[in-house]
C-alpha positions in Angstrom: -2.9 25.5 -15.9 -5.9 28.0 -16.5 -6.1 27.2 -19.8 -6.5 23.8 -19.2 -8.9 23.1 -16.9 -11.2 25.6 -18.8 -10.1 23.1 -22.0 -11.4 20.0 -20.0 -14.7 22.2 -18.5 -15.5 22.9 -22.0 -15.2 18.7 -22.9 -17.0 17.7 -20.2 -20.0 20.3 -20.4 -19.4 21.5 -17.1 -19.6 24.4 -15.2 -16.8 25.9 -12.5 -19.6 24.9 -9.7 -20.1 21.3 -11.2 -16.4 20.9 -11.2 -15.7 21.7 -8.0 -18.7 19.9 -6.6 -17.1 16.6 -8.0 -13.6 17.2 -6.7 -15.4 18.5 -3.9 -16.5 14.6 -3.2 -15.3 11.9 -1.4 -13.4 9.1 -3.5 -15.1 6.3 -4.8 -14.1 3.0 -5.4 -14.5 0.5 -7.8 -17.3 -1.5 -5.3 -18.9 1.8 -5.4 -19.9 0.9 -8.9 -23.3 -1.4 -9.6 -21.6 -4.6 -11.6 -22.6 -8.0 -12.8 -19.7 -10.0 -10.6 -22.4 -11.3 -8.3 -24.4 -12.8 -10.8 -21.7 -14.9 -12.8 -20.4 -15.3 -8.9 -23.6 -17.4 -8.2 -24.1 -18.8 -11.9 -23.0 -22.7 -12.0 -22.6 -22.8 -15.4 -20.6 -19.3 -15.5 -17.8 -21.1 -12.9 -17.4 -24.3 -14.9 -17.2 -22.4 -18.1 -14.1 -20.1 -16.2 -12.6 -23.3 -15.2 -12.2 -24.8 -18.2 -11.0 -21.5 -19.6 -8.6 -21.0 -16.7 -7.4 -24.9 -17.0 -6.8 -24.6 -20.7 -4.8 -21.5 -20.2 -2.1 -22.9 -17.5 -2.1 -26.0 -20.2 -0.9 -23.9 -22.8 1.5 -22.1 -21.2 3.2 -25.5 -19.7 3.6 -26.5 -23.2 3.9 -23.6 -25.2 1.2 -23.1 -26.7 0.1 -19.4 -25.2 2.6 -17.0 -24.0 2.6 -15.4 -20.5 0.8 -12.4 -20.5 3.1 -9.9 -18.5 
């Protein structure tokens, strides 16, 4: 177990203090992250062009064009 986390230090250019300082933190989610979601969210044209996308999809799948994706 040693050997590994001095293995994965040695990747990530971190020091023992670094290391624990991260672990040492409080999870973070996903919405934690800065993203673009908002912006297609608001965009008009981004939400027709997923419709159409979205539409086109189920119509494939009823008639065989695409596959389920599992």
């Amino acid at each position: 177990m040693r050997h590994d986390r001095v293995f994965v230090l040695k990747k990530l250019g971190l020091t023992e203090e670094e290391f624990a300082g991260i672990m040492a933190a409080p999870p973070l989610r996903f919405e934690d992250y800065p993203s673009y979601q908002r912006s297609f969210d608001h965009n008009p044209w981004w939400r027709a062009a997923m419709d159409v996308m979205i539409r086109t999809k189920r119509l494939g799948i009823r008639f065989g064009l695409f596959r389920r994706s599992a």
